[in-house]
C-alpha positions as a Python dict, from the first residue, in 0.01 Angstrom:
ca = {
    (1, 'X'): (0, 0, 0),
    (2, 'X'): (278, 261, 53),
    (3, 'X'): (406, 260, -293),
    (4, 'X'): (23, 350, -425),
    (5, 'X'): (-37, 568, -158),
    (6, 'X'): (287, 760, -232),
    (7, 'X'): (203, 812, -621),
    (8, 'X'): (-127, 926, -521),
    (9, 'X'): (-66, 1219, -263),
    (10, 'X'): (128, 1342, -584),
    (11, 'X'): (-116, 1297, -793),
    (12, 'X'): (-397, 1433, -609),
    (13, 'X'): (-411, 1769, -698),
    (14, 'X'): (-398, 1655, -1061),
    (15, 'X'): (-679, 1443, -1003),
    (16, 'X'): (-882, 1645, -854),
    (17, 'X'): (-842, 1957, -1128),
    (18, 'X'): (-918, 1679, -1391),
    (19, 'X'): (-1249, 1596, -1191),
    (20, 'X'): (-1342, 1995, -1183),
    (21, 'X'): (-1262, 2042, -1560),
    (22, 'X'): (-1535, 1754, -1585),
    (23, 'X'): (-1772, 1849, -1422),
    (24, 'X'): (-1807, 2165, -1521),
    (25, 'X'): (-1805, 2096, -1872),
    (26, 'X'): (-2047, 1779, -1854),
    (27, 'X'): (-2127, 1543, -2167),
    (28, 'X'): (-2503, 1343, -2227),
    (29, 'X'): (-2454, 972, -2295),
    (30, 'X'): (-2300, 894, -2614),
    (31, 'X'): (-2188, 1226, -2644),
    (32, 'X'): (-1862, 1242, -2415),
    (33, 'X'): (-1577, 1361, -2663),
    (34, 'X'): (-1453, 1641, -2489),
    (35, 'X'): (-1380, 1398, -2183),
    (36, 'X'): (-1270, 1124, -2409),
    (37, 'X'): (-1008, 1377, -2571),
    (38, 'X'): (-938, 1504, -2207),
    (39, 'X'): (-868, 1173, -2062),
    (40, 'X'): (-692, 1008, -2387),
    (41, 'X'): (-439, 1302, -2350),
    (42, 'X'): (-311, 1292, -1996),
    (43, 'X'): (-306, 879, -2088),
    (44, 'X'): (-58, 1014, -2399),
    (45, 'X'): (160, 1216, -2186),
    (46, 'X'): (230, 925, -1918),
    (47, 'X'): (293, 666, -2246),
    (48, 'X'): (-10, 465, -2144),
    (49, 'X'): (-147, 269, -2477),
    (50, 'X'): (-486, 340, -2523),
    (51, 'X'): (-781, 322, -2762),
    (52, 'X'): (-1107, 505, -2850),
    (53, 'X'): (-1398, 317, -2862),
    (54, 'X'): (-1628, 377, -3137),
    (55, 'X'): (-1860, 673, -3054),
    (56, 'X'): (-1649, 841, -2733),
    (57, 'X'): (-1492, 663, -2413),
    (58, 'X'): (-1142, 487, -2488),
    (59, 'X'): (-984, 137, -2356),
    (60, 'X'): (-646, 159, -2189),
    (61, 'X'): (-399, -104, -2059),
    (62, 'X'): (-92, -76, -1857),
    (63, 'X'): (159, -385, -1836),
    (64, 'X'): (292, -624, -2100),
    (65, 'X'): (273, -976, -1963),
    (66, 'X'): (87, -1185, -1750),
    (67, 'X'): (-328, -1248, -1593),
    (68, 'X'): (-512, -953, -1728),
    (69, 'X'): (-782, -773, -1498),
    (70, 'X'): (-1011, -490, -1559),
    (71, 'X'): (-1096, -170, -1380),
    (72, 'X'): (-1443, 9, -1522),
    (73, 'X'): (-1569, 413, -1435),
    (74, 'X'): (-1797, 580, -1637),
    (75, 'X'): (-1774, 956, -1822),
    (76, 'X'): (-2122, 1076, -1907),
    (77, 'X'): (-2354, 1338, -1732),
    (78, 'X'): (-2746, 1331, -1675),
    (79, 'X'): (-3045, 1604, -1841),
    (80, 'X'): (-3077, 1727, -1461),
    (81, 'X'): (-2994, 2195, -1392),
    (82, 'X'): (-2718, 2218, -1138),
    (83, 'X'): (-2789, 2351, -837),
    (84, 'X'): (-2500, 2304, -615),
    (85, 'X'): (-2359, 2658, -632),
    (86, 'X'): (-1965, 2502, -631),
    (87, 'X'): (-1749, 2726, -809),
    (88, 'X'): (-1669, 2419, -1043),
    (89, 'X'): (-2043, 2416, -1178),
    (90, 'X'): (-2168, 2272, -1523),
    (91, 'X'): (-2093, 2551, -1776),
    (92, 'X'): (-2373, 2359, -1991),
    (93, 'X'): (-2752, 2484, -1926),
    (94, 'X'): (-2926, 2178, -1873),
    (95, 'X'): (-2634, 1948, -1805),
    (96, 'X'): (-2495, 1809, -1471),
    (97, 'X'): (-2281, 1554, -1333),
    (98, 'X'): (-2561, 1442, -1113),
    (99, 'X'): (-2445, 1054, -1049),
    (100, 'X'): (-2050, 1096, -941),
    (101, 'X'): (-1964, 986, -1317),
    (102, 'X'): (-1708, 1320, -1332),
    (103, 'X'): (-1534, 1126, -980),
    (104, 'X'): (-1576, 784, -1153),
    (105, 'X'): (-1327, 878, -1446),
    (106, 'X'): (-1111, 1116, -1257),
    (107, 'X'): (-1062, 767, -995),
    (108, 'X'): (-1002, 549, -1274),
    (109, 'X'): (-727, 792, -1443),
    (110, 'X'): (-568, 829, -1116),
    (111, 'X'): (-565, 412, -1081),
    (112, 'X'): (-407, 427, -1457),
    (113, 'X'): (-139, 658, -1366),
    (114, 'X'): (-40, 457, -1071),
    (115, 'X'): (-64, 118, -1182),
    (116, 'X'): (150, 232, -1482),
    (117, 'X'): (414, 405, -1231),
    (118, 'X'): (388, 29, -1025),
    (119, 'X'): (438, -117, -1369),
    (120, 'X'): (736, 88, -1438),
    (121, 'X'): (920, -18, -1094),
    (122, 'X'): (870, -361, -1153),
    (123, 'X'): (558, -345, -917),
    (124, 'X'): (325, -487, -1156),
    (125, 'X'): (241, -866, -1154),
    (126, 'X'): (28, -893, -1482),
    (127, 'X'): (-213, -675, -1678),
    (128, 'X'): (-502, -412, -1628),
    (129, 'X'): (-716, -299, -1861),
    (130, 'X'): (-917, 47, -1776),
    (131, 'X'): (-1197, 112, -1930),
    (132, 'X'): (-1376, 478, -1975),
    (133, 'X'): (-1712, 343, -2056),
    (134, 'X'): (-1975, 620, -2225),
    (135, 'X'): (-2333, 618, -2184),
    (136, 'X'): (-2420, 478, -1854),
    (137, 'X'): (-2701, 694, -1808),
    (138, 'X'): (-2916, 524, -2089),
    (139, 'X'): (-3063, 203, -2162),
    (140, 'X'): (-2915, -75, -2243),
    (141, 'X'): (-2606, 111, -2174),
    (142, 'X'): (-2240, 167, -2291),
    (143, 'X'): (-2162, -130, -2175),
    (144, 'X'): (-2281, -302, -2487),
    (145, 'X'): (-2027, -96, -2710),
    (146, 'X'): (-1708, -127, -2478),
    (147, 'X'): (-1785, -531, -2505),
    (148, 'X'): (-1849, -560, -2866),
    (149, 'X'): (-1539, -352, -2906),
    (150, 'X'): (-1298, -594, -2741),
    (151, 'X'): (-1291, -477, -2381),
    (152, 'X'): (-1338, -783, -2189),
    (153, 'X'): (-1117, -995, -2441),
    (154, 'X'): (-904, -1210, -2233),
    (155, 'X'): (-1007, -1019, -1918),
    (156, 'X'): (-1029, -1239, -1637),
    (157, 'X'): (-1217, -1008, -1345),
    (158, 'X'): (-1350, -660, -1357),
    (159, 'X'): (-1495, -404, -1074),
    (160, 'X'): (-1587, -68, -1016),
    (161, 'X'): (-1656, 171, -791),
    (162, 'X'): (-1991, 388, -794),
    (163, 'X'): (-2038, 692, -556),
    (164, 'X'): (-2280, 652, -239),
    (165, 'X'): (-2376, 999, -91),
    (166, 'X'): (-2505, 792, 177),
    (167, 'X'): (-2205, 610, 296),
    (168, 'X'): (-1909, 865, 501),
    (169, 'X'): (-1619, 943, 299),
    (170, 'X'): (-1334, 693, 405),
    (171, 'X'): (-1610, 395, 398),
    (172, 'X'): (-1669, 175, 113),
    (173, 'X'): (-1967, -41, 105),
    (174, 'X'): (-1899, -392, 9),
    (175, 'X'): (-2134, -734, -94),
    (176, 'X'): (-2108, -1057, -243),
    (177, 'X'): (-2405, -1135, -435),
    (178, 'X'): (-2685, -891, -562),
    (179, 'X'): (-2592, -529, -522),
    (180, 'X'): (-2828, -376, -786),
    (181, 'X'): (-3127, -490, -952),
    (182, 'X'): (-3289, -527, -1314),
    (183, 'X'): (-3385, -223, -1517),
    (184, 'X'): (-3632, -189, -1837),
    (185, 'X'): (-3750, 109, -2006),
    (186, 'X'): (-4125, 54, -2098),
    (187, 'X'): (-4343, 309, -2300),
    (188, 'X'): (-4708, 265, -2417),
    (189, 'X'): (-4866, 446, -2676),
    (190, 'X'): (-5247, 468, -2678),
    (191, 'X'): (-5505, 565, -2945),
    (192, 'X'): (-5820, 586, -2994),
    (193, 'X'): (-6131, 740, -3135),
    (194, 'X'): (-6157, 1147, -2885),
    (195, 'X'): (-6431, 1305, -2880),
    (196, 'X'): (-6592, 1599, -2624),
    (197, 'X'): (-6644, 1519, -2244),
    (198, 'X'): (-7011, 1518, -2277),
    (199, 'X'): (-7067, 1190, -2443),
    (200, 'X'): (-6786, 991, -2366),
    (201, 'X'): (-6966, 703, -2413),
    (202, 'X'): (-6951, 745, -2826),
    (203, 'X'): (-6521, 759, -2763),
    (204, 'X'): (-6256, 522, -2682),
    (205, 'X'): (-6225, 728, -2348),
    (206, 'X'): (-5814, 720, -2382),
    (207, 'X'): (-5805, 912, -2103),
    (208, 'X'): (-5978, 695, -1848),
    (209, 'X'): (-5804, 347, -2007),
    (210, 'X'): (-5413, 534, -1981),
    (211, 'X'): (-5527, 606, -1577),
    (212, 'X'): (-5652, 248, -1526),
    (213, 'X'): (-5342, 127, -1680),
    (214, 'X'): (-5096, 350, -1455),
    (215, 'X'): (-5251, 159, -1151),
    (216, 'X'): (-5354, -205, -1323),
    (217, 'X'): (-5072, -281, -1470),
    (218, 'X'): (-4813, -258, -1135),
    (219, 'X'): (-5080, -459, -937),
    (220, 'X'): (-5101, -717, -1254),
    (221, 'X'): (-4719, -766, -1250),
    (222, 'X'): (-4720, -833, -862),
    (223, 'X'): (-4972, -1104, -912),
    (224, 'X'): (-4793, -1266, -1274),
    (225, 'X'): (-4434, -1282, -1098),
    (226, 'X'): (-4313, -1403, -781),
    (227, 'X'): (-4344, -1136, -531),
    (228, 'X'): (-3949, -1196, -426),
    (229, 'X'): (-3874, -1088, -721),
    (230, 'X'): (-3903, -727, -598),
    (231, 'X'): (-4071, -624, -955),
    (232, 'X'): (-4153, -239, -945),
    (233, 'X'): (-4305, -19, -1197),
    (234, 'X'): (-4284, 381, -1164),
    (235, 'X'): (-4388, 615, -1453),
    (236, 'X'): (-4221, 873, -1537),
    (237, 'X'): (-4412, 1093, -1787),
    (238, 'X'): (-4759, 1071, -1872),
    (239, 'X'): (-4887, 1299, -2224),
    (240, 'X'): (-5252, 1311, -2297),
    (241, 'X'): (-5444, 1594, -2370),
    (242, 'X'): (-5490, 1933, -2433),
    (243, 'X'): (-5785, 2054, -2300),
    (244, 'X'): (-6056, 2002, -2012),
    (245, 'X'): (-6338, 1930, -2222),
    (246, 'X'): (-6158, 1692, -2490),
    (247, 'X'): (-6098, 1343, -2437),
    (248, 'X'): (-5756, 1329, -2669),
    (249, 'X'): (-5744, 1085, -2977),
    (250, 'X'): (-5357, 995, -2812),
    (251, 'X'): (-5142, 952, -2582),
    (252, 'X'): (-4829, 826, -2377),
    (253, 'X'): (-4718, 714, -2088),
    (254, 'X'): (-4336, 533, -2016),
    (255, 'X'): (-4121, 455, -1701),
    (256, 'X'): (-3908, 191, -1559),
    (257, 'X'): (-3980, -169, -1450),
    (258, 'X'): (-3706, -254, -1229),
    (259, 'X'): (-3639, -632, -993),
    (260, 'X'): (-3440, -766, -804),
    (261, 'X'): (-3399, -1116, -969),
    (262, 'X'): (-3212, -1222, -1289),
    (263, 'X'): (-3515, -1515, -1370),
    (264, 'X'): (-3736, -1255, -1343),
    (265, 'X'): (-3581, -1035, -1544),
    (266, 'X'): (-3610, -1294, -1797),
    (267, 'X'): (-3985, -1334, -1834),
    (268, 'X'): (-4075, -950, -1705),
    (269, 'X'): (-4134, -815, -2088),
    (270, 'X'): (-4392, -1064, -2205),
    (271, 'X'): (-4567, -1032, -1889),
    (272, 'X'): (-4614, -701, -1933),
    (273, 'X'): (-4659, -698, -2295),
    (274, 'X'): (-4966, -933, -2256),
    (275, 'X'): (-5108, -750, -1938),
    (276, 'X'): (-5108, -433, -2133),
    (277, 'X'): (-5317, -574, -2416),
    (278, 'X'): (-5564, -714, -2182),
    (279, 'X'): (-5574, -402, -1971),
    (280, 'X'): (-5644, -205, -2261),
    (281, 'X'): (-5916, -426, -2459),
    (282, 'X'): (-6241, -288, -2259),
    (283, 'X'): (-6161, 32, -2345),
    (284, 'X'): (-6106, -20, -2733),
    (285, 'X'): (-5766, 142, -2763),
    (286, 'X'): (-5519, 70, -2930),
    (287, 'X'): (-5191, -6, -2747),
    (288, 'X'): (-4846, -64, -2842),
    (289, 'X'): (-4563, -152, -2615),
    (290, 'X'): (-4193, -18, -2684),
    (291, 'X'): (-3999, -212, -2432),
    (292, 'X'): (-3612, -163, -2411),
    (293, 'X'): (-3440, -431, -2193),
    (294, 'X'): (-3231, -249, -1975),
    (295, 'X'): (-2958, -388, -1757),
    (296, 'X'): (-2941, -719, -1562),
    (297, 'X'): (-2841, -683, -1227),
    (298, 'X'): (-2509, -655, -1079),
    (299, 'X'): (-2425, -988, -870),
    (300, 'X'): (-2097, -936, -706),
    (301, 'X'): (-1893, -1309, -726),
    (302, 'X'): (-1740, -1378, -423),
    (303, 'X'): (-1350, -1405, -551),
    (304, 'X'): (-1373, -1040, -677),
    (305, 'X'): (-1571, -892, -433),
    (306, 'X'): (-1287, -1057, -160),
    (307, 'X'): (-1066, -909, -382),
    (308, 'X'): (-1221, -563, -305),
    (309, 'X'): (-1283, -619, 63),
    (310, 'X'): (-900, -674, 85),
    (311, 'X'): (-854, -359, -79),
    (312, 'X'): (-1012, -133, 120),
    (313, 'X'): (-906, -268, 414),
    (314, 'X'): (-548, -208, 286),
    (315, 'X'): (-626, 159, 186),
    (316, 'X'): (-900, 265, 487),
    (317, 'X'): (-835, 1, 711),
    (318, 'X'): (-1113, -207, 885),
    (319, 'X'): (-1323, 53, 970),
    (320, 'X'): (-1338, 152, 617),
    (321, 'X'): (-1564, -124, 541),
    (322, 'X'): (-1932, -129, 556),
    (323, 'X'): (-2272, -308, 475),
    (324, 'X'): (-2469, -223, 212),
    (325, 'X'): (-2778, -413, 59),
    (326, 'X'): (-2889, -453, -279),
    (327, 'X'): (-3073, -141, -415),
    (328, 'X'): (-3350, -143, -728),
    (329, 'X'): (-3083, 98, -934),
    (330, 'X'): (-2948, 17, -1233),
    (331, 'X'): (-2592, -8, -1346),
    (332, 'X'): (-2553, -130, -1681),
    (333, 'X'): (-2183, -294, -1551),
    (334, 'X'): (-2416, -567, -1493),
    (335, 'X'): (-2359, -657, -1893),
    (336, 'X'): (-1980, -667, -1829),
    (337, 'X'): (-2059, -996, -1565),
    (338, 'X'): (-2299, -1177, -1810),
    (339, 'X'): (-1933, -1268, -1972),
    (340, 'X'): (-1650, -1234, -1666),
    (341, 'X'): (-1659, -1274, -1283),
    (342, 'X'): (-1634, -904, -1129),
    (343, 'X'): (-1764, -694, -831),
    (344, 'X'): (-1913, -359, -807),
    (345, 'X'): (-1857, -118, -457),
    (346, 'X'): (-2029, 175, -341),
    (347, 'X'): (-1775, 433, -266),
    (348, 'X'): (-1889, 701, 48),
    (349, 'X'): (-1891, 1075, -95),
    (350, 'X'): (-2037, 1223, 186),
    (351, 'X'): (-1839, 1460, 495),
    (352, 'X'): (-1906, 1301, 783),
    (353, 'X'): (-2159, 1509, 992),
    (354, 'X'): (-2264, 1669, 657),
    (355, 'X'): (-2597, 1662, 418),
    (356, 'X'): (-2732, 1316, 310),
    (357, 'X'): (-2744, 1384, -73),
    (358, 'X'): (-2915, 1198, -351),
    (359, 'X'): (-2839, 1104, -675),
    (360, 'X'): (-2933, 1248, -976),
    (361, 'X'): (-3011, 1560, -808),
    (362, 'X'): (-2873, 1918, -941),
    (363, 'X'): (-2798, 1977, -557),
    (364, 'X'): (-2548, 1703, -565),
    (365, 'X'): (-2213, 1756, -377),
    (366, 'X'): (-1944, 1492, -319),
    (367, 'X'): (-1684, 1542, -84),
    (368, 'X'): (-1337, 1542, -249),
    (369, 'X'): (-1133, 1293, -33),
    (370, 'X'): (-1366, 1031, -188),
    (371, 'X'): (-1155, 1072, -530),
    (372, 'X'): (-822, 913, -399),
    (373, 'X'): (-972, 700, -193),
    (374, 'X'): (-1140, 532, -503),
    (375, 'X'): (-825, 568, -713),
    (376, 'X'): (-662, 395, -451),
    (377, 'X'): (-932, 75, -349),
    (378, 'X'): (-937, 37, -754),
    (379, 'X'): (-538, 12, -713),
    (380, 'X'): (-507, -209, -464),
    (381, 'X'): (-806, -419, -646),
    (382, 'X'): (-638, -457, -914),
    (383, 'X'): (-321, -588, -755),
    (384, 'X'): (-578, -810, -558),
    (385, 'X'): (-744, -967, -826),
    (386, 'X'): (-327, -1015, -967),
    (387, 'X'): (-158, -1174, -645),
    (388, 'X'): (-278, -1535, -686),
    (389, 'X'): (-241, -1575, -1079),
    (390, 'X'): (-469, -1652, -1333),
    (391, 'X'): (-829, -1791, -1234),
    (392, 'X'): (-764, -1640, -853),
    (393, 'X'): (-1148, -1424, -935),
    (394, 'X'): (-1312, -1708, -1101),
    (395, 'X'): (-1269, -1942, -835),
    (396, 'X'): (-1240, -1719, -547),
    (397, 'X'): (-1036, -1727, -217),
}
């Protein structure tokens, strides 16, 4: 731990400049080229190899020979107004780092730069591969590109880190198993014959059928799929209408169904494709289902996620470790463990004593120390997941 821990009080101020620079110049999903460029250039001057991937985010490894692990953050920013009134705001109306994503990559470049200084000593027992996935924020995720590009070829364990406003800076919350569950973008559109108010009964009352599916179709799913499953359904937005006294000829409705359990997840979108036909039928509307399949849930395997428990016990000690349980969020790094073994942490961002924040909120504030702490546990993971050779993460401790 003293050689990382050395690199890094150097490179903290760096670090945390880079972080600034992104946040106040936040990037939507997909659309992360200015951070790509940013990040692929301080990886140029240190003489770390890296590539782009094919829209923005890049793939970088350090080391030449040996068991190859990855490390994961992400770069892109959420639709959300700041609000947090830091001198370091978003410069882009509209546009906020609102989910830690600006810490995420600033961590990961600071783990680059120090594995690559280990690597240069002699420090370096095998591979790592760092990846500065785009597109996080949307479904089915980044996640998707950075595989089909190569990033997981010959990879043998990855984790990540993910920012926790409700865990203390210094802690780092830790599970094996589940740590995030299933997410699926659903939208119906509904038409139908409008009409005026006063004789609804010569419409397809549109209006009426969209608010008996908003509350149906949740109840439906809890009777359709085991209730352990956890399977929730929130809307969003809901469009219809433009006056009191006009039952609209169309309208819209879309949301999230989110679970807890990978069978589940499985059989969730022709459950709800066929309870939205039915729920729709007595009204005579017409109803058709756009339904994007998400992200699977994260499900931490217990070599890796030992791998990270010995890491931050080696960079915060023991009381840097705490519980955490498995939340209905979704983190599309759940793709990157339908093909590899891997672990995913939730890093504490908030002062001690200080404001409980919440993600994706413009009011979001993360306190700073959290940044080389996470460039440091993703370190010392790394190294981890490297002492015992290849197929240490696959079969665990």
């Amino acid at each position: 731990m003293h050689a990382t821990s050395e690199i890094l009080s150097t490179l903290a101020p760096e670090l945390v400049a880079v972080r600034r620079d992104i946040h106040a110049h936040p990037e939507l999903s997909w659309q992360e080229s200015r951070t790509t460029t940013l990040l692929a250039e301080r990886l140029s001057t240190a003489g770390i190899a890296h590539t782009r991937l094919t829209r923005s985010g890049l793939v970088a490894e350090v080391g030449t020979a040996g068991p190859l692990v990855a490390l994961r953050g992400d770069l892109d920013a959420l639709p959300v107004p700041e609000r947090s009134g830091v001198p370091w705001s978003s410069t882009v109306p509209g546009v906020t780092h609102a989910c830690g994503h600006d810490l995420h990559a600033a961590a990961l470049l600071g783990a680059a730069l120090t594995l690559h200084e280990l690597d240069r000593a002699g420090r370096l027992p095998g591979r790592v591969r760092l990846v500065f996935q785009p597109a996080e924020e949307v479904m089915p995720g980044g996640a998707l590109d950075a595989i089909a590009s190569g990033a997981l070829e010959g990879v043998e364990a990855i984790v990540a880190l993910h920012c926790d406003p409700s865990i203390d800076v210094g802690r780092v919350g830790v599970v094996e198993g589940p740590i995030t569950g299933a997410a699926d973008h659903l939208v119906v559109d509904l038409a139908g014959r409008g009409g005026h108010t006063s004789r609804p009964h010569l419409t397809e009352d549109l209006t009426f059928a969209l608010g008996k599916l908003l509350t149906e179709l949740p109840a439906v799913l809890s009777r359709r799929i085991d209730p352990r499953a956890g399977v929730s359904v929130v809307w969003g937005q809901v469009e219809a209408g433009v006056a009191p006294n006009v039952i609209p000829a169309e309208g819209r409705m879309s949301g999230t169904v989110r679970m807890l359990d990978a069978e589940a997840w499985l059989v969730a979108e022709d459950v709800v494709r066929r309870a939205v036909q039915l729920l729709a039928e007595p009204y005579g509307v017409e109803a058709v289902v756009t339904y994007t399949r998400g992200v699977p849930p994260v499900v931490n395997d217990p070599g890796s996620t030992a791998a990270l428990r010995r890491a931050v016990l080696s960079v915060l000690g023991p009381d840097g470790i705490v519980g955490t349980r498995q939340s209905l969020g979704g983190e599309d790094f759940g793709w990157y463990l339908q093909h590899v073994p891997g672990a995913l942490a939730r890093l504490g961002t908030r002062t001690p004593g200080g404001r409980t924040y919440d993600l994706h909120q413009g009011d979001l504030v993360v306190d700073e120390l959290a940044l080389t702490h996470g460039a440091a546990v993703l370190t010392e993971a790394a190294l981890e997941l490297l002492a015992g050779g290849p197929g240490r993460s696959v079969v665990g401790d």
